[in-house]
C-alpha positions as CSV (number, residue, x, y, z in Angstrom):
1,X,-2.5,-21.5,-13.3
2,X,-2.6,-22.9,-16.9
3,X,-5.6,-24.6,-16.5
4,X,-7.2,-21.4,-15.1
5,X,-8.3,-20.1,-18.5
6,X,-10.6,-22.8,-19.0
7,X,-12.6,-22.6,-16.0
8,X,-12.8,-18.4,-16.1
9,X,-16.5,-18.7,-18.0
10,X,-17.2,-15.0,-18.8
11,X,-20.8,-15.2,-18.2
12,X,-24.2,-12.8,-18.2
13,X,-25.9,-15.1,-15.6
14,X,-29.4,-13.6,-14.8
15,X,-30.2,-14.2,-11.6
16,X,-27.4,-16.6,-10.3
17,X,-26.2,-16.6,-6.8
18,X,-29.3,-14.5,-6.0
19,X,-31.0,-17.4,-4.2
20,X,-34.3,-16.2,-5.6
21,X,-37.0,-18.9,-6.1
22,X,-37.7,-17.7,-9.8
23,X,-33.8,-17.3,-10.4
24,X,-32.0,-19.4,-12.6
25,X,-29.3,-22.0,-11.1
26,X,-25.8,-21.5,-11.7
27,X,-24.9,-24.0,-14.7
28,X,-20.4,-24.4,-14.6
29,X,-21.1,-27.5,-17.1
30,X,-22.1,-25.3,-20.4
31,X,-20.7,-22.7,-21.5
32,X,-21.6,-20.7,-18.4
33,X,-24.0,-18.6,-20.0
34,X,-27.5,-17.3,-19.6
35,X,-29.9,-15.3,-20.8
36,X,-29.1,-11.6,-19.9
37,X,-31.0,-8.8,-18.3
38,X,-32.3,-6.4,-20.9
39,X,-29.5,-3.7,-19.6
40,X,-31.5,-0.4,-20.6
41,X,-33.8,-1.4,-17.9
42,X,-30.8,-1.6,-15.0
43,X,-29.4,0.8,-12.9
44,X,-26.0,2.2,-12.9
45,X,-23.7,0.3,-10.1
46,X,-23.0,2.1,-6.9
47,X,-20.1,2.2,-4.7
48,X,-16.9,3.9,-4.2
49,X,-13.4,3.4,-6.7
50,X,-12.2,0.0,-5.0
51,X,-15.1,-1.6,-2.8
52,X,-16.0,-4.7,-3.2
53,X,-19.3,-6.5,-1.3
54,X,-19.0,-10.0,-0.2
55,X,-21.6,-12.3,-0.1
56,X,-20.7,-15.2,2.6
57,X,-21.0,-17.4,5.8
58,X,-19.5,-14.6,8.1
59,X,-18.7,-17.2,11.0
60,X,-16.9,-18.9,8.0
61,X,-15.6,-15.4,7.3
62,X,-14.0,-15.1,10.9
63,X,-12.0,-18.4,10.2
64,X,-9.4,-20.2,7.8
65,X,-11.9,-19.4,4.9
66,X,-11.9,-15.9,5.5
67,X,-8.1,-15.2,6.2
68,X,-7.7,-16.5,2.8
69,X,-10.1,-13.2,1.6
70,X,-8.6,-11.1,3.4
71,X,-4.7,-12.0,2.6
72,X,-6.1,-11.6,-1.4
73,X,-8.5,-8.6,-0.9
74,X,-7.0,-7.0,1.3
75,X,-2.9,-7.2,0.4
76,X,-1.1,-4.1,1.0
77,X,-0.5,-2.3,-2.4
78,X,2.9,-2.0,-2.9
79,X,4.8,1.2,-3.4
80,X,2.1,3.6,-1.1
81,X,3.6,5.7,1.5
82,X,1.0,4.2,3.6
83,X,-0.3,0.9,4.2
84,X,-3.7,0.8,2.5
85,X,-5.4,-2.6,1.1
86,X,-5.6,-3.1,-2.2
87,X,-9.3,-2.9,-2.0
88,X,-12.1,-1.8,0.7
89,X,-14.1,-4.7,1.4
90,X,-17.7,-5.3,3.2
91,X,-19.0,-8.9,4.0
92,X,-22.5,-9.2,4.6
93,X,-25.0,-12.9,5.1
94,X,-27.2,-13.8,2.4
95,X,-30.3,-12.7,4.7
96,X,-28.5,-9.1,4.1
97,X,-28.5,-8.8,0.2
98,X,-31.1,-6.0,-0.1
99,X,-31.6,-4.0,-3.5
100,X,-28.5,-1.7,-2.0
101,X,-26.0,-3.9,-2.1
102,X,-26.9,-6.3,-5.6
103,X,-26.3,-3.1,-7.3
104,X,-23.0,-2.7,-6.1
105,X,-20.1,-2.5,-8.6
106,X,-17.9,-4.9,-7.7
107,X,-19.6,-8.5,-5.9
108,X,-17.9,-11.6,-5.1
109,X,-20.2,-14.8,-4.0
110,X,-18.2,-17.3,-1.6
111,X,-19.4,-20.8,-1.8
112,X,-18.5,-23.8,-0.7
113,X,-20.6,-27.5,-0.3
114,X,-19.4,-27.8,2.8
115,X,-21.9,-26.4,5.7
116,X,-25.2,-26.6,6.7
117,X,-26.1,-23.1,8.3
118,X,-28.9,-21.2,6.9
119,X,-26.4,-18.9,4.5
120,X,-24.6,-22.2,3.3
121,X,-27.8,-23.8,2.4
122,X,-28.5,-20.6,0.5
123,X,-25.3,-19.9,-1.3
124,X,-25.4,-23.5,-2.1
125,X,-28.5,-23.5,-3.4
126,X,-27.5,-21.1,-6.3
127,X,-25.7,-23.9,-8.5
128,X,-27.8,-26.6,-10.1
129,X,-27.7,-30.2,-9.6
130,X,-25.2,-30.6,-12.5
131,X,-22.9,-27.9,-11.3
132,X,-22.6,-29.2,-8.0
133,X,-21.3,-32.6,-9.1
134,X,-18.9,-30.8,-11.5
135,X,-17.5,-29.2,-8.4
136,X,-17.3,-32.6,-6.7
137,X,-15.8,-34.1,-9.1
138,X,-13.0,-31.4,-10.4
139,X,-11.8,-29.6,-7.7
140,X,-9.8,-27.5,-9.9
141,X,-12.7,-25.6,-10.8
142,X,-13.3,-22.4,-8.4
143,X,-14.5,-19.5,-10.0
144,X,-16.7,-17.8,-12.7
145,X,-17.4,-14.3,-13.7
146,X,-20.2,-12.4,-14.9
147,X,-21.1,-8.3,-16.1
148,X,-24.0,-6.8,-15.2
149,X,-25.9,-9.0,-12.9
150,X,-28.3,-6.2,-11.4
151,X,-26.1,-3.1,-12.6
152,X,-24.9,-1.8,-15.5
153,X,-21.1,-1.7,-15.7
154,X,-20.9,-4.3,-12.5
155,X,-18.4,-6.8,-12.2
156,X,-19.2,-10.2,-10.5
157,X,-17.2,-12.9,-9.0
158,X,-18.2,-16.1,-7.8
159,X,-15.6,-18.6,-5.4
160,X,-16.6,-22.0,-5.1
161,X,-15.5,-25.4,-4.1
162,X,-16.6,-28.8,-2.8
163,X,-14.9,-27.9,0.5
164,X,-13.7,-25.1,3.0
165,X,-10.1,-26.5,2.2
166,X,-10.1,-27.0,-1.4
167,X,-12.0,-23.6,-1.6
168,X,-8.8,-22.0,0.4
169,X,-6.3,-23.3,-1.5
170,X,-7.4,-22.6,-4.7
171,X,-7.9,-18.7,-3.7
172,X,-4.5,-18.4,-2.6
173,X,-3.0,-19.7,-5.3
174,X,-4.9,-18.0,-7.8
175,X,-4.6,-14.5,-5.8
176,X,-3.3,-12.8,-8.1
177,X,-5.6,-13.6,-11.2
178,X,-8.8,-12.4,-8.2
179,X,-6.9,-9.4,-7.5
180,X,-6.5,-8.5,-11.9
181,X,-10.2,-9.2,-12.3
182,X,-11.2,-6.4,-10.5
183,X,-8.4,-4.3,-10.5
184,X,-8.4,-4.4,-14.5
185,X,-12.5,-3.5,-14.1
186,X,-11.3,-0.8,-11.8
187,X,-8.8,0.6,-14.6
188,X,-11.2,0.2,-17.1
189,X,-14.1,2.4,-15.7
190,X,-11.7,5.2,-14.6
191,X,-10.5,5.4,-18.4
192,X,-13.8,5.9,-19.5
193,X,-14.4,8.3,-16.8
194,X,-11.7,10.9,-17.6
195,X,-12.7,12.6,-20.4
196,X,-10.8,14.8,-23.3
197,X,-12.0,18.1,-24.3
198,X,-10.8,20.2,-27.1
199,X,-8.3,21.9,-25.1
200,X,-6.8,18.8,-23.6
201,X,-6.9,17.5,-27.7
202,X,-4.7,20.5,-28.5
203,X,-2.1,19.5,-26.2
204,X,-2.4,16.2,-27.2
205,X,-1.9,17.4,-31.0
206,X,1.1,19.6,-30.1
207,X,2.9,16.0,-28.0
208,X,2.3,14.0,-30.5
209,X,4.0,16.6,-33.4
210,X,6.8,17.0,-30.9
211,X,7.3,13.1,-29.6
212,X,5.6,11.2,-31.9
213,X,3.3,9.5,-29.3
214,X,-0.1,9.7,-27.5
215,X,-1.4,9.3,-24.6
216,X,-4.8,10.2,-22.6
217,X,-4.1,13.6,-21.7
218,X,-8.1,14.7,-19.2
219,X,-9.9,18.0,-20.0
220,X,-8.6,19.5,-16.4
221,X,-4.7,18.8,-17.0
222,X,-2.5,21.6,-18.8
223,X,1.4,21.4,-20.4
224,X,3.9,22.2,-18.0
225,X,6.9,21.1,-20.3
226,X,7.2,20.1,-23.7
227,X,10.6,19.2,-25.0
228,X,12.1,17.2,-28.0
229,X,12.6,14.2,-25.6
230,X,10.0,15.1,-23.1
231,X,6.4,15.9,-22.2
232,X,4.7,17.3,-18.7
233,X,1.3,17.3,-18.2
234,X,-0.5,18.3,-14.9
235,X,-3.3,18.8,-12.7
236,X,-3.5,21.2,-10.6
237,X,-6.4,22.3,-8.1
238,X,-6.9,24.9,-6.0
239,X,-8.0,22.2,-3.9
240,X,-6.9,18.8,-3.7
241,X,-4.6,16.2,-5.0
242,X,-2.4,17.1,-8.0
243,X,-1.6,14.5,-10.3
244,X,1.0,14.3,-13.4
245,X,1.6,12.2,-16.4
246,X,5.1,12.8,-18.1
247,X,6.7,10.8,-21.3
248,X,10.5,10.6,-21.5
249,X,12.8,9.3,-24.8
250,X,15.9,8.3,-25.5
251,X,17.7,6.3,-28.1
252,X,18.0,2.3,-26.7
253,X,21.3,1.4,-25.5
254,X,21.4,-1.8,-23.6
255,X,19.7,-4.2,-21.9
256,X,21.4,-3.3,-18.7
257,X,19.3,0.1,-18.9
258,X,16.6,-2.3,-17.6
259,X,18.4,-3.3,-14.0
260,X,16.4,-1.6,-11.3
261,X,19.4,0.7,-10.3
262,X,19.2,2.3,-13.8
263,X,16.4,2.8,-14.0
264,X,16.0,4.7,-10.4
265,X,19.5,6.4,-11.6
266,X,17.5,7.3,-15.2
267,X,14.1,8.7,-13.3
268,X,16.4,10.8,-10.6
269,X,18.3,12.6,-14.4
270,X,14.6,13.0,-15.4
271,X,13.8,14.8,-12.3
272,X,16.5,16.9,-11.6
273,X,16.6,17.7,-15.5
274,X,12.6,18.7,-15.8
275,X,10.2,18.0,-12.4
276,X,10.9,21.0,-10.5
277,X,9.3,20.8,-6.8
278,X,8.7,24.5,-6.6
279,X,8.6,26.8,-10.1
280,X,10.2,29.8,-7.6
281,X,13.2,27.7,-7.0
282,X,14.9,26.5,-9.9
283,X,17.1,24.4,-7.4
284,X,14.7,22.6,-6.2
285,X,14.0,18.8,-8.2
286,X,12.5,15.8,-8.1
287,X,14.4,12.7,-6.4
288,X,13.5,9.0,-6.3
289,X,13.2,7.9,-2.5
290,X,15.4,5.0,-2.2
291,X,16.6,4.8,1.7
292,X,13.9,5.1,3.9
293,X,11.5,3.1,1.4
294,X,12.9,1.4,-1.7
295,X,11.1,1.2,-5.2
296,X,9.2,-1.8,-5.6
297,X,9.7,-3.5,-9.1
298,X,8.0,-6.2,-11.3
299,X,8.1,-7.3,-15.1
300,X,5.2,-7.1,-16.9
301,X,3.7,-7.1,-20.1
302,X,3.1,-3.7,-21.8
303,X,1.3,-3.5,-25.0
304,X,2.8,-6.5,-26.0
305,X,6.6,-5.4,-25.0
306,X,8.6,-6.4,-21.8
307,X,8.3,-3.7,-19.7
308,X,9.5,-2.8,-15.9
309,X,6.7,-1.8,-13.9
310,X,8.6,0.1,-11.1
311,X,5.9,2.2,-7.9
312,X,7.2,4.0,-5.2
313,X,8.1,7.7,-3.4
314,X,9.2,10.4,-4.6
315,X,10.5,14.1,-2.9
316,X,12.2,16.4,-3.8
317,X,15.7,17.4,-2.8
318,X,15.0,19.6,-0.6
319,X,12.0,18.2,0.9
320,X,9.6,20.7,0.4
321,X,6.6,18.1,-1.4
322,X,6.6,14.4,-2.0
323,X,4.0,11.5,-3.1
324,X,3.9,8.7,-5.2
325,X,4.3,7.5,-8.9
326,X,3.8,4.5,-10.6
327,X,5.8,4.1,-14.2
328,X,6.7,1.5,-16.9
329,X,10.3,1.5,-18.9
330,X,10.2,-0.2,-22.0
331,X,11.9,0.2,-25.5
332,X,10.1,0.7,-28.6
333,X,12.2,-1.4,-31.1
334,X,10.9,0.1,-34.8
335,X,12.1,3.4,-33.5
336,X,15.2,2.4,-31.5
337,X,13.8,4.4,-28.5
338,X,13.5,3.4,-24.9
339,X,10.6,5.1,-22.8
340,X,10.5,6.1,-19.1
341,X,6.2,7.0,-18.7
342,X,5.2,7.8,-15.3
343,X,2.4,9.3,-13.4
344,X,2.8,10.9,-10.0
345,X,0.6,12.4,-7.4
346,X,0.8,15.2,-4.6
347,X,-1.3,14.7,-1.8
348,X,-0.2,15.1,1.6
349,X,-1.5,12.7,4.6
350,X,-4.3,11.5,2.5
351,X,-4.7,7.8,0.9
352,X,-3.3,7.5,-2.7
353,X,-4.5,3.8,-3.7
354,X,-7.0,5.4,-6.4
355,X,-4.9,8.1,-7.4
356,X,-2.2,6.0,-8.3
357,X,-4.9,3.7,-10.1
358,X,-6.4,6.6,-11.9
359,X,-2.5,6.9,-12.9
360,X,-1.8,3.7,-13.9
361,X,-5.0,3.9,-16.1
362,X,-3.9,7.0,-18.0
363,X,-0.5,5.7,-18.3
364,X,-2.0,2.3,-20.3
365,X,-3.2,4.6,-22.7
366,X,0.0,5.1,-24.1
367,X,0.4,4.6,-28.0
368,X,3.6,5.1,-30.2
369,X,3.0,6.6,-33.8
């Protein structure tokens, strides 16, 4: 993992891994760059929120090699009320890559020396002389990126080794810098795609006066609560899911207000204070689902503070509605204040992998004055 860094070459390569006789090999030696695409002359990348479009052996793909893609690609996302993977994948042979697919927004090229079927030979022949021999030699080195390879805003991924084996291992143990690549891209172009409009600005305005924070607040979503130590926003369609962004202060205490338990016990005070579950029943609250299926928790960094990063299920006490919510706890020392942000979503029997993505995007948009 430390020595990752230095091989993650953040490249505009042309035409590499296109096996395209007027394409340019794949050089790992330099500095992993090429000339780039003049990018008012691509297309927009297709695809859905989450899909990514494999380019491999498949008969590799039904063995050791592709177990390995699956257990990264496809890992349950923790938290969901429902198994989904955290992304929707689609293998396809090299013979396969038609003008559909290299405009996809997420690719990933599998390559590995070893083989000699037809879609080894052409996966292999993507790298250049040079490259190849830098694989041979330093087996540490397994993947490169590059942006807009055939598509504007497309992200592209490219696994190599010198072996099926080496190529394995090094996936695995890296899984969770794959998986950040492309969720992080994911993140990044819902953020662009939720807009503000002057309405959504006004609310912003008034939260800001009130808290002293921002955060992205979309044109569609309206104030449901504003308080001196707390702010409701919400989206709610006539049709479809309904999703909710709400900021919570309170003066810093302890330490121990960062054990998991506290932290469910502070978010259940939260709801039964201000999330009401049905605005015609003022007895009916939010509740954090902790027996059937626990909170799942993990440290992370947060605008450069330590922050708890806690997803799960939610209901409410009476067990009229329920979802998911994703949320970060994490104390803002210059003002003495801890913070409990959280986004949460209300849509019944359908998946929630984006939603809570879309959430988790909003929720990184968060700012202190």
């Amino acid at each position: 993992m430390k020595k990752l860094a230095a091989y993650i070459l953040i490249a505009l390569f042309t035409v590499a891994c296109t096996g395209e006789k007027d394409g340019a090999k794949v050089d790992i030696d330099g500095d992993g760059k090429a000339k780039a695409k003049n990018e008012a002359y691509l297309p927009e990348a297709s695809g859905e929120p989450g899909e990514i479009v494999i380019v491999m052996n498949k008969r590799k793909y039904d063995g050791e090699l592709g177990e390995a893609i699956k257990e990264v690609f496809r890992e349950p996302v923790p938290g969901l009320t429902r198994t989904e993977p955290m992304f929707t994948i689609r293998v396809i042979e090299p013979f396969e890559f038609n003008r559909i697919f290299k405009i996809a927004r997420n690719l990933v090229y599998v390559v590995s020396l070893e083989g000699e079927s037809a879609a080894d030979k052409w996966l292999q022949g993507t790298f250049s002389e040079s490259s190849k021999q830098a694989i041979l030699n330093d087996p540490s080195r397994f993947m490169q990126t590059s942006d807009n390879q055939y598509a504007k805003d497309q992200k592209v991924l490219q696994l190599f080794g010198k072996d099926d084996a080496t190529l394995i291992d090094n996936i695995l143990e890296n899984a969770d810098v794959i998986q950040n690549y492309f969720n992080i891209a994911e993140k990044e172009r819902l953020a662009n795609s939720l807009k503000m409009t002057t309405a959504s600005r006004g609310i912003l305005n008034r939260v800001n006066d009130e808290l002293g924070i921002s955060i992205k607040i979309p044109g569609s979503y309206e104030l449901a609560m504003l308080e001196s130590d707390f702010m409701w926003a919400r989206y709610l369609p006539a049709v479809g899911p309904s999703k909710n962004l709400f900021v919570y202060s309170k003066d810093y205490k302890s330490q121990e207000e960062f054990e998991p338990e506290n932290i469910i016990k502070l978010r259940d005070e939260i709801g039964k204070k201000y999330i009401y579950g049905d605005p015609q029943n003022p007895e009916s609250f939010m509740l954090t689902e902790n027996k059937f299926m626990k909170p799942v928790f993990r440290n992370i960094n947060f605008k450069d503070r330590y922050t708890v990063e806690m997803k799960g299920a939610w209901k409410t006490n009476n067990y009229s509605v329920g979802g998911t919510f994703v949320s970060y706890t994490f104390v803002d020392e210059a003002k003495g204040k801890l913070y409990y942000i959280e986004g949460f979503v209300i849509y019944p029997n359908e998946d929630h992998r984006e939603l809570i993505r879309e959430m988790e995007s909003l929720l990184t948009t968060f700012r202190t004055s």
